[in-house]
N, CA, C and O atoms as a DFTB+ gen file, in Angstrom:
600 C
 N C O
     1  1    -182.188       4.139      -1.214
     2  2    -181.280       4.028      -2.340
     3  2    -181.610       2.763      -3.124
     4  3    -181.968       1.684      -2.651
     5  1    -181.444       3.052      -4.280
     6  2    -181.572       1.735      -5.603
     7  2    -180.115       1.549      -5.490
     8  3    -179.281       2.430      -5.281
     9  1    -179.835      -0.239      -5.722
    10  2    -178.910      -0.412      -6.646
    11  2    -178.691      -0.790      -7.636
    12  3    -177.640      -1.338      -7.966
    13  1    -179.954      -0.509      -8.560
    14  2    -179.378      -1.045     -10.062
    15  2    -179.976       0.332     -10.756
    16  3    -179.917       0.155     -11.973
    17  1    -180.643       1.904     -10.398
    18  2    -180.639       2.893     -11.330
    19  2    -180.603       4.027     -10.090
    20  3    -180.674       3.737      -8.896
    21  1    -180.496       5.182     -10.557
    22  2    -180.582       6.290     -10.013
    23  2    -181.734       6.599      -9.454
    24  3    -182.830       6.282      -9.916
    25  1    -181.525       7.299      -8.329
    26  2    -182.910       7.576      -7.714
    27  2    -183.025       8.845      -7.802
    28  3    -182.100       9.647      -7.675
    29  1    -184.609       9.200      -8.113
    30  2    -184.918      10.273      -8.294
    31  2    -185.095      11.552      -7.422
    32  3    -185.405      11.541      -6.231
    33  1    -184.877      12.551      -8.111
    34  2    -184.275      13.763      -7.048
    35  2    -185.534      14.765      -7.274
    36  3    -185.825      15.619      -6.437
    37  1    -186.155      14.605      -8.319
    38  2    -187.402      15.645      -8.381
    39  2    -188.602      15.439      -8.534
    40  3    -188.586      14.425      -9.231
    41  1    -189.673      15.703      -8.364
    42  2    -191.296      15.602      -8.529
    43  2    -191.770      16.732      -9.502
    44  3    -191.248      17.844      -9.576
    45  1    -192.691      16.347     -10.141
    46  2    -193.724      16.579     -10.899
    47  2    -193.974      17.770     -10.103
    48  3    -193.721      17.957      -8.913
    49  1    -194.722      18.848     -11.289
    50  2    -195.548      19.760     -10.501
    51  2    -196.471      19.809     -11.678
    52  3    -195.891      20.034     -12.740
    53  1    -197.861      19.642     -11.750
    54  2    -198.508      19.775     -12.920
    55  2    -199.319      21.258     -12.635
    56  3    -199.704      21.606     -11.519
    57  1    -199.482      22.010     -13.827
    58  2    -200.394      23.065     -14.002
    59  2    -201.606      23.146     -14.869
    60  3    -201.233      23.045     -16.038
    61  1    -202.697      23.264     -14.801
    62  2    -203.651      22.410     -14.924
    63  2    -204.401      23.301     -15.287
    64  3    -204.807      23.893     -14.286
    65  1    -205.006      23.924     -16.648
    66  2    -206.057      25.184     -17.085
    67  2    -207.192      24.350     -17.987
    68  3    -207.015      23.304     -18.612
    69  1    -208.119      24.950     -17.887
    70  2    -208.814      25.188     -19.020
    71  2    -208.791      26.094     -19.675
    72  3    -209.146      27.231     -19.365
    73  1    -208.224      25.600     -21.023
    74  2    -208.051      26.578     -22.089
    75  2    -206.453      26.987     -21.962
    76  3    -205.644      26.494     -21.175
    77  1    -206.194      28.114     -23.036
    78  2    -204.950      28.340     -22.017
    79  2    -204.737      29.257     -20.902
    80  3    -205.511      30.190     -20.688
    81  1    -203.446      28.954     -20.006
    82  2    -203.511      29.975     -18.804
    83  2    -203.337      31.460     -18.828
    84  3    -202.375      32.143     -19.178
    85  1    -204.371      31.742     -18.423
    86  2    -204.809      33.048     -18.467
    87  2    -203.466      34.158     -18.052
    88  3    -203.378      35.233     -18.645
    89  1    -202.540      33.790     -17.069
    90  2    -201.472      34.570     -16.864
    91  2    -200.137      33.638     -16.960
    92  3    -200.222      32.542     -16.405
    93  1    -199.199      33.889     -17.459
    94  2    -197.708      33.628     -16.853
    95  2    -196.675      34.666     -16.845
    96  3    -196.190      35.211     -17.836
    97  1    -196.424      34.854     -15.751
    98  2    -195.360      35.038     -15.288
    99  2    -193.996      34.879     -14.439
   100  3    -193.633      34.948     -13.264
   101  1    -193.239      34.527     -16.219
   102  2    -192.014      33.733     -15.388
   103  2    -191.190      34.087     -14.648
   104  3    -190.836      35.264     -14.573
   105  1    -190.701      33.128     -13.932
   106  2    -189.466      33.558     -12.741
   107  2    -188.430      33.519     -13.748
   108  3    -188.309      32.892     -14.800
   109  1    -187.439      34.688     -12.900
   110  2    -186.133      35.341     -13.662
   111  2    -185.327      35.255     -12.577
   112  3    -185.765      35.340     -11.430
   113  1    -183.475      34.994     -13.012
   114  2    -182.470      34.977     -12.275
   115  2    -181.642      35.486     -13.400
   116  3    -181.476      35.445     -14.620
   117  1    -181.208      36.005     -12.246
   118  2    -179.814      36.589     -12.295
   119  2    -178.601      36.054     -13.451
   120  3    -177.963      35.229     -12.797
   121  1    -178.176      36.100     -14.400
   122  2    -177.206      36.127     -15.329
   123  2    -175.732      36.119     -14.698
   124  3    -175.380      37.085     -14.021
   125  1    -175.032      35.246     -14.872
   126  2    -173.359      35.510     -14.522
   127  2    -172.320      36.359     -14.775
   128  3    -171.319      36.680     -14.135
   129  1    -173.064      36.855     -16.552
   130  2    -172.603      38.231     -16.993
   131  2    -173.256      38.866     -17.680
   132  3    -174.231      38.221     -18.066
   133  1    -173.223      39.767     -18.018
   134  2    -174.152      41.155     -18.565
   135  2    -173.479      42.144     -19.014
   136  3    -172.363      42.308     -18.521
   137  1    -173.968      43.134     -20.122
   138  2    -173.170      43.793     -20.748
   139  2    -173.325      43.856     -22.260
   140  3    -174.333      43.261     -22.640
   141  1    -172.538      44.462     -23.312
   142  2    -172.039      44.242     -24.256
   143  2    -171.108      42.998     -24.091
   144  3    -170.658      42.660     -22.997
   145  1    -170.827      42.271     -25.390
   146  2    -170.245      41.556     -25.367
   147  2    -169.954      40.911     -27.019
   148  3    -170.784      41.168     -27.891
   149  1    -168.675      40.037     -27.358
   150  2    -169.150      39.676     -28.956
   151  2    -169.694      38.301     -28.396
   152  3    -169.274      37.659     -27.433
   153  1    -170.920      37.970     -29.401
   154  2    -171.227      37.346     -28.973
   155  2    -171.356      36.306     -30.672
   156  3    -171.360      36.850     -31.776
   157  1    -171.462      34.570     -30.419
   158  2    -171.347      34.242     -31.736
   159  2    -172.471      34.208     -32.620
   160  3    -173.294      34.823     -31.943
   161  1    -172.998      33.928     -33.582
   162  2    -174.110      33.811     -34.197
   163  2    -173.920      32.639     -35.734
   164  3    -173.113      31.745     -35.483
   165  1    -174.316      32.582     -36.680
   166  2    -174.894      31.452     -37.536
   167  2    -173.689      30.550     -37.442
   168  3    -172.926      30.599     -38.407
   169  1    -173.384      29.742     -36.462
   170  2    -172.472      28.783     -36.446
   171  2    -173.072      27.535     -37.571
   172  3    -174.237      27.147     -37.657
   173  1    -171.991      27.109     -38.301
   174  2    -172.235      26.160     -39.321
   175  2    -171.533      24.485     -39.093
   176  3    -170.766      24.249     -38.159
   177  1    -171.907      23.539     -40.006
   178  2    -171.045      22.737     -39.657
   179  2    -169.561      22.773     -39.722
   180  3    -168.847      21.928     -39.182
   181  1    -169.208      23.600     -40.280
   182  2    -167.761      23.477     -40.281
   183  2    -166.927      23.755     -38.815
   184  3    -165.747      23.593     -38.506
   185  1    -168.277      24.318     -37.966
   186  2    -167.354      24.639     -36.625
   187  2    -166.989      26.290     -36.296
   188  3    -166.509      26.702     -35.240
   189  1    -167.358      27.128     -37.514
   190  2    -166.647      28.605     -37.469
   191  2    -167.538      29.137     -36.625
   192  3    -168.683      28.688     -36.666
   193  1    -167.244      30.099     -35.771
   194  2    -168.362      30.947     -34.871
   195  2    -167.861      32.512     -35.590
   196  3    -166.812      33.146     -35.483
   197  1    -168.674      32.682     -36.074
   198  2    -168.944      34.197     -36.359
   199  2    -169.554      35.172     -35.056
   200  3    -170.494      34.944     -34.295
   201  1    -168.719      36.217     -35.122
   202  2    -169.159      36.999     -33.644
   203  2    -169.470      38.261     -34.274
   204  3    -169.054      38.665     -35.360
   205  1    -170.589      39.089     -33.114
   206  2    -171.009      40.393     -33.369
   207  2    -171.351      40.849     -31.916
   208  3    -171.654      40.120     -30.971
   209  1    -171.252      42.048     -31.935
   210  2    -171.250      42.690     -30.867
   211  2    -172.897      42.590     -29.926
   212  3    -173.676      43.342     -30.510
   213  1    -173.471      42.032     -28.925
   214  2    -174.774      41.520     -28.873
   215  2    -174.287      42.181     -26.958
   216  3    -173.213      42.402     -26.397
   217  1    -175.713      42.278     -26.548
   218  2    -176.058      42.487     -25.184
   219  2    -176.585      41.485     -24.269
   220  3    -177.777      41.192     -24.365
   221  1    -175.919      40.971     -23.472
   222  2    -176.336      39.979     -22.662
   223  2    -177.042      40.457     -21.666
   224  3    -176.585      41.320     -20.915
   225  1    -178.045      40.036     -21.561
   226  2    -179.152      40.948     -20.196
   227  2    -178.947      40.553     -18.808
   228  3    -178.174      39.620     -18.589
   229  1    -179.665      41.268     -17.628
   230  2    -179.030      40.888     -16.302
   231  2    -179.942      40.243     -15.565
   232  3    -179.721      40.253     -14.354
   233  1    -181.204      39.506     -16.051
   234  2    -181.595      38.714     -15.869
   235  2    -182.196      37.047     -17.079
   236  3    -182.021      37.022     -18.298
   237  1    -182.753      36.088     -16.392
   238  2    -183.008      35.560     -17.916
   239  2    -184.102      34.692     -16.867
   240  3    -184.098      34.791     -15.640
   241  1    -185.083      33.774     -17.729
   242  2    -186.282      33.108     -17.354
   243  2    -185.785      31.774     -16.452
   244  3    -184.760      31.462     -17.058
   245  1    -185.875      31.178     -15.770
   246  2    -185.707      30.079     -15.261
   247  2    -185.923      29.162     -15.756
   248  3    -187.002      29.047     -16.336
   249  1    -185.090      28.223     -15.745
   250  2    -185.870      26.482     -16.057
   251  2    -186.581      26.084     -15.305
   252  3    -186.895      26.699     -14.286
   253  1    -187.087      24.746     -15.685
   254  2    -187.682      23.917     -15.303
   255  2    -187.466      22.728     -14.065
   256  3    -188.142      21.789     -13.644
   257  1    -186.471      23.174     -13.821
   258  2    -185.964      22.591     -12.356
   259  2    -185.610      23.570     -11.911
   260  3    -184.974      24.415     -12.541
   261  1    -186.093      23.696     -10.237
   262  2    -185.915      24.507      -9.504
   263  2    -185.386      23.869      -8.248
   264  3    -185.237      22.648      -8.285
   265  1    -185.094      24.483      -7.191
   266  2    -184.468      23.948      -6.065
   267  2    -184.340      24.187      -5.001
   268  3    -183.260      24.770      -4.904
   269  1    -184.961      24.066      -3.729
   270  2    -185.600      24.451      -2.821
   271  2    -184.913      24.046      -1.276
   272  3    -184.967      22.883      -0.879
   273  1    -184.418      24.879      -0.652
   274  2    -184.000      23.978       1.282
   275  2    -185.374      23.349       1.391
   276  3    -186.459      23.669       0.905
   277  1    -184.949      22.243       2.266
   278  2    -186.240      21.715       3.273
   279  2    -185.875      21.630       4.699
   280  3    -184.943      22.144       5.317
   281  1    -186.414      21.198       4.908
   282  2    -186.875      21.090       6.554
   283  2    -186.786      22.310       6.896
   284  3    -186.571      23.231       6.108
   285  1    -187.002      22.459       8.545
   286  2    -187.745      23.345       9.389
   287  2    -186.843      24.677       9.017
   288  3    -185.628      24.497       8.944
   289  1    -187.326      25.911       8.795
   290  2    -186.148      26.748       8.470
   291  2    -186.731      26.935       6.577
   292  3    -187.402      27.865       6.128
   293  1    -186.304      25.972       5.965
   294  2    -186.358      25.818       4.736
   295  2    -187.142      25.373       4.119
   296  3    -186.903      25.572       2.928
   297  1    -188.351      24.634       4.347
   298  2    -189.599      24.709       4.154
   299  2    -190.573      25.811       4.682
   300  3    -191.333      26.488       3.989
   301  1    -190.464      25.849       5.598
   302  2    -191.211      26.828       6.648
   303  2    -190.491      27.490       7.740
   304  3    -189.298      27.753       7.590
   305  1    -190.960      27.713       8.565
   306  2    -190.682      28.142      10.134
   307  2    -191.965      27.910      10.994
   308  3    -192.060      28.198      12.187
   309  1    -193.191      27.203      10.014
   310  2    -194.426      27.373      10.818
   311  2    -194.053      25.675      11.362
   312  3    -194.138      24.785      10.515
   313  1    -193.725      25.390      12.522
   314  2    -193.624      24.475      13.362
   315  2    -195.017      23.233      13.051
   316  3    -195.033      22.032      12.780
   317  1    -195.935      24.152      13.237
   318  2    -197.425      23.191      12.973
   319  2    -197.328      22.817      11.765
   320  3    -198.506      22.697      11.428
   321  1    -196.903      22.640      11.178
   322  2    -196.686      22.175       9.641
   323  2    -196.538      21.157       9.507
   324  3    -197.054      20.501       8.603
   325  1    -195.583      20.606      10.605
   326  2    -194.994      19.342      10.356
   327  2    -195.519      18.367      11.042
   328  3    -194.989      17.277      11.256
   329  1    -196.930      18.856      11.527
   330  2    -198.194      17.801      11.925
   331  2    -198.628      16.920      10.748
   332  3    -199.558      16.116      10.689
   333  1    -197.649      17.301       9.751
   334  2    -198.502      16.541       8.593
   335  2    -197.202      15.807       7.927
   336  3    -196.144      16.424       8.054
   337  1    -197.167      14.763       7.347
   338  2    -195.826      14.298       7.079
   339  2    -195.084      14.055       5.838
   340  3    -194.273      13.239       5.401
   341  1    -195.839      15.334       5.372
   342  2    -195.315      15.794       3.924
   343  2    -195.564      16.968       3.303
   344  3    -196.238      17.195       2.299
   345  1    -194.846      17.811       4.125
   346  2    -194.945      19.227       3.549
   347  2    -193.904      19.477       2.598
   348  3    -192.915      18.755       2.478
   349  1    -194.166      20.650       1.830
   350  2    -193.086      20.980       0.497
   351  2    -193.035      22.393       0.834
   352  3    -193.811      23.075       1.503
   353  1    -192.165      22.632       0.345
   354  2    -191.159      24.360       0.485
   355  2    -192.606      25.397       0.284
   356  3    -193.551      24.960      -0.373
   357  1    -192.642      26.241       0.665
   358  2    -193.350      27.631       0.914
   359  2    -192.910      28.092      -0.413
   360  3    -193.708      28.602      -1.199
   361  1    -191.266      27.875      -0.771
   362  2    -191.050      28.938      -1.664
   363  2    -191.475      28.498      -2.938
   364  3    -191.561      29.254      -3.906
   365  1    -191.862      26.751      -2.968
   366  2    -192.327      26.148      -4.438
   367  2    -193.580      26.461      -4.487
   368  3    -194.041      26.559      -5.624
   369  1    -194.599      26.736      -3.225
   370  2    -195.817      26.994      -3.655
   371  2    -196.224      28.366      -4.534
   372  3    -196.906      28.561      -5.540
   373  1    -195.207      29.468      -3.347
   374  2    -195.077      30.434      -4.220
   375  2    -194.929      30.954      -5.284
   376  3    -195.594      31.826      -5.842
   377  1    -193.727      30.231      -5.696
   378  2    -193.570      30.507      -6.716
   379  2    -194.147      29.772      -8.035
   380  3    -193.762      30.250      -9.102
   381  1    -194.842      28.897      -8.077
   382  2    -196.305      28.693      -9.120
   383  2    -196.671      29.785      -8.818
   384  3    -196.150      30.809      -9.261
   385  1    -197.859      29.750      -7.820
   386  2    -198.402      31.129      -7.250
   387  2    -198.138      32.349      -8.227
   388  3    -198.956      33.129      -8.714
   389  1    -196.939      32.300      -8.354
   390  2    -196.856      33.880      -8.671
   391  2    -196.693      33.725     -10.250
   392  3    -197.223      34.641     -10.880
   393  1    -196.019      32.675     -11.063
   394  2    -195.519      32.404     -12.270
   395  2    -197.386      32.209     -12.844
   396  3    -197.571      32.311     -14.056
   397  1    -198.417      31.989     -12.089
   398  2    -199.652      31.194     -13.101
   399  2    -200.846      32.069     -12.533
   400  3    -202.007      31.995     -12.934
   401  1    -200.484      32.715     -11.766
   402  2    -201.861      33.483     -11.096
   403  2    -201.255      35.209     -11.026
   404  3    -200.100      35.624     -10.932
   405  1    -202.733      36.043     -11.128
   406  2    -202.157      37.412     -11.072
   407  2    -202.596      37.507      -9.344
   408  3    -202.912      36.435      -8.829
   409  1    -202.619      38.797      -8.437
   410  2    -203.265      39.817      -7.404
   411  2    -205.041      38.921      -7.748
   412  3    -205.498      38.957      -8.891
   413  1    -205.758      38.255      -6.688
   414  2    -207.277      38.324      -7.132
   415  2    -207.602      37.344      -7.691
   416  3    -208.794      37.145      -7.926
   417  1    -206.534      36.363      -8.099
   418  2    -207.047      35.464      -8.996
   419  2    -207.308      34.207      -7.053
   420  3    -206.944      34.132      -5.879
   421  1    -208.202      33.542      -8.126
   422  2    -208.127      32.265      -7.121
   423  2    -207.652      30.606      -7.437
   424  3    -207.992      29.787      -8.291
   425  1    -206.635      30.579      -6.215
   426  2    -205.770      29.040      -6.585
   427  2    -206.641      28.070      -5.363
   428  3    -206.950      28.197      -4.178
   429  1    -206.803      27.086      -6.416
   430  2    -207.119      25.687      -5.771
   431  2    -206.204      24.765      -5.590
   432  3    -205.134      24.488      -6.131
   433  1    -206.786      24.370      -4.781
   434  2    -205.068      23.537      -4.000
   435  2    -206.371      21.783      -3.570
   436  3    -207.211      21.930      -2.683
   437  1    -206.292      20.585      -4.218
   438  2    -207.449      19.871      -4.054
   439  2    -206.852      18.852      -3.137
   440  3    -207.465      17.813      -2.891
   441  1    -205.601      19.124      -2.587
   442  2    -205.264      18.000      -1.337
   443  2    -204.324      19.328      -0.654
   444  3    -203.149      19.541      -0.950
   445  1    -204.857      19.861      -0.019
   446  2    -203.993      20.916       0.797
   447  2    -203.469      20.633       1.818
   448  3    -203.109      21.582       2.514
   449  1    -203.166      18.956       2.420
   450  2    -202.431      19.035       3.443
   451  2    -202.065      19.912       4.432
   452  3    -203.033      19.819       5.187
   453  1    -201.412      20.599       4.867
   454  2    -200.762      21.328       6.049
   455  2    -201.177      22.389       5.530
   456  3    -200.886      23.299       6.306
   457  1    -201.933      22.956       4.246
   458  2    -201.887      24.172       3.938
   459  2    -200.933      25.496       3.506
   460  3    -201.260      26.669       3.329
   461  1    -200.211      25.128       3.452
   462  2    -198.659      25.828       2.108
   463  2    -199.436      26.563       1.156
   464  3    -199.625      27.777       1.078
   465  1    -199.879      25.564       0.403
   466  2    -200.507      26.589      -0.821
   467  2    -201.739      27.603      -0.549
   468  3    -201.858      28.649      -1.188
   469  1    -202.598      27.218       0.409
   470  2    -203.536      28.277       0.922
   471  2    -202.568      29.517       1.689
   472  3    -202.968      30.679       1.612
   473  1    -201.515      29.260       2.293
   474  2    -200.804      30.619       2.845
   475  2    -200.164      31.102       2.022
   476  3    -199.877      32.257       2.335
   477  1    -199.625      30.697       0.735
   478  2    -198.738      31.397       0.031
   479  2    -199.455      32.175      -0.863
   480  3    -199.020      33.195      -1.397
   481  1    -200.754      31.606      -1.054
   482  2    -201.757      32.380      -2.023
   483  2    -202.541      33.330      -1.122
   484  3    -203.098      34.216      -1.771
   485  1    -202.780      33.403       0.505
   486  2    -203.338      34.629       0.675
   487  2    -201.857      35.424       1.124
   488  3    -201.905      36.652       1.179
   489  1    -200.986      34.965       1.337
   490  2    -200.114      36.000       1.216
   491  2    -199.660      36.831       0.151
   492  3    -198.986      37.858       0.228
   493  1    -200.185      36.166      -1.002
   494  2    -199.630      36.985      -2.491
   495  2    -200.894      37.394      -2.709
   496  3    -201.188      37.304      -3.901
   497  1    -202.007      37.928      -1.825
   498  2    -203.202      38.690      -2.534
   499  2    -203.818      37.723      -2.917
   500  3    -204.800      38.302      -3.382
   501  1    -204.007      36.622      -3.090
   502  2    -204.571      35.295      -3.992
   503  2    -205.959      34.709      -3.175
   504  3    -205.922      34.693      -1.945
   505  1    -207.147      34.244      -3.868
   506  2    -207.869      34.007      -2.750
   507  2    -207.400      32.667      -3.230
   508  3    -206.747      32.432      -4.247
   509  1    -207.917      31.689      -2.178
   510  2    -207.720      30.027      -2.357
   511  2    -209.071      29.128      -2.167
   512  3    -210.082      29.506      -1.575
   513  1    -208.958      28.377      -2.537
   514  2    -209.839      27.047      -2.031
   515  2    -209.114      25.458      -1.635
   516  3    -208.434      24.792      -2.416
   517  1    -209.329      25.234      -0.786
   518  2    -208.393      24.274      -0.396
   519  2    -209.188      23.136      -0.081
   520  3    -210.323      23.473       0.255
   521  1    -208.993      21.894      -0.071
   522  2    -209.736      20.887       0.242
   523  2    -208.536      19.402       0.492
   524  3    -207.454      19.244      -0.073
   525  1    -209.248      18.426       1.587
   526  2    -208.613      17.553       1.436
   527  2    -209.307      16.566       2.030
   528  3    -210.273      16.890       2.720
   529  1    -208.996      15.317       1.901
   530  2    -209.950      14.106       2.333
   531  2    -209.799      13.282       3.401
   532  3    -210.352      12.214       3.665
   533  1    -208.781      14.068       4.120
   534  2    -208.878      13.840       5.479
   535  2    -209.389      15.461       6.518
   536  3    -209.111      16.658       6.444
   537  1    -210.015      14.830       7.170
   538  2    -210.529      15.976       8.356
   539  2    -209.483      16.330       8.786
   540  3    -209.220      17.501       8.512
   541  1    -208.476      15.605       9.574
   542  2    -207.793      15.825      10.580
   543  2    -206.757      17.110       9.601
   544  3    -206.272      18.035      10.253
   545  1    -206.559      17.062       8.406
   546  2    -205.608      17.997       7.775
   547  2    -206.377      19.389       7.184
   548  3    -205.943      20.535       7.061
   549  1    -207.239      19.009       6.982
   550  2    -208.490      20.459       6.972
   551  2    -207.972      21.277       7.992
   552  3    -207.367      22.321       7.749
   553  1    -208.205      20.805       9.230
   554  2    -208.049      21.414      10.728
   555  2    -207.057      21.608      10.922
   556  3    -206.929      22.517      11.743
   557  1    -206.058      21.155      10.534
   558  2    -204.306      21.257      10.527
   559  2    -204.740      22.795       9.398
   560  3    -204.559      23.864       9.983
   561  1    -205.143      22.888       8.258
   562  2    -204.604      24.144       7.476
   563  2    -205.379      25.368       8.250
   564  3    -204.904      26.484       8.462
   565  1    -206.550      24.949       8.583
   566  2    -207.568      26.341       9.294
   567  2    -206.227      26.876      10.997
   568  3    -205.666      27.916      11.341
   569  1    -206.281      25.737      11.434
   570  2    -205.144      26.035      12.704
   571  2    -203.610      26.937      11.699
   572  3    -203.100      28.043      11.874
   573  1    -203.390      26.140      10.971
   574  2    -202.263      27.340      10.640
   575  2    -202.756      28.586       9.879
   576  3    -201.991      29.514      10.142
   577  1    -203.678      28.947       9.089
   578  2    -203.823      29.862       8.813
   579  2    -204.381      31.070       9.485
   580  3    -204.322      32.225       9.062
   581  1    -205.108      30.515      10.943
   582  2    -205.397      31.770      11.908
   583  2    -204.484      32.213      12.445
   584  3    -204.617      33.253      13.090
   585  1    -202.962      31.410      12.331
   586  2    -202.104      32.012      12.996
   587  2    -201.259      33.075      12.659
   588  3    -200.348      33.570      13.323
   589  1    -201.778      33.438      11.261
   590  2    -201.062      34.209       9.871
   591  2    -201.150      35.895      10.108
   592  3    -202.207      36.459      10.389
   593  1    -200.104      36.457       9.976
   594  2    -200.694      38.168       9.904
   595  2    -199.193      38.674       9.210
   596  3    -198.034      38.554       9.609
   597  1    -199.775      39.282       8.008
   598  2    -198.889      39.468       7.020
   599  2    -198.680      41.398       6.920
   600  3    -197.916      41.895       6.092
């Protein structure tokens, strides 16, 4: 904890193309309501909301903060994981994974630690390349990924 500003609750995730990215597909949730509905439209300064009858859909795109359980359970369930002392959610790898890559495409992962992003990408059809600059975590991702059967 700081005591003179807030401490930060989220990390960076950068996505990284040459050119632009060849696929996106965004993650969608669920809407609170759906339906017909009046809904307002050219609101002015004066404050008036003009309404017309509009369809609210039953899903919509996600933001940019997302939010993930951790630890054992909620990162993973793969126990060997936590040979490494900074693993991140399965479901954040994934879901890049799935929002920036199609079936076939191949994700590079250039510090793969414990290997997350190499399992979430051959689990989504994805081939990978993984690399990292320690040995000992190479051998940590090859050990968890023989243990894989999807």
């Amino acid at each position: 904890m700081r005591s003179n500003a807030y401490t930060n609750c989220f990390e960076f995730m950068f996505v990284l193309s040459k050119g632009s990215p060849r696929a996106f597909n965004p993650l969608k949730t669920k809407t609170v309501r759906q339906g017909q509905e009046m809904l307002p439209f050219n609101k002015k300064a004066d404050g008036i909301n003009k309404k017309t009858l509009g369809e609210l859909k039953p899903e919509k795109t996600k933001t940019n903060i997302w939010e993930y359980a951790v630890g054992l359970g909620g990162s993973t369930s793969d126990k060997i994981a936590f040979e490494h002392p900074a693993i991140f959610p399965e479901k954040l790898a994934e879901d890049h994974i799935l929002s920036w890559t199609n079936e076939g495409d191949v994700v590079f992962d250039p510090m793969c630690g414990s290997g997350t992003t190499c399992k979430m990408a051959l689990k989504n059809k994805r081939s990978y390349i993984g690399c990292d600059i320690s040995r000992e975590y190479v051998e940590l991702t090859k050990k968890r990924l023989e243990t894989l059967s999807f």
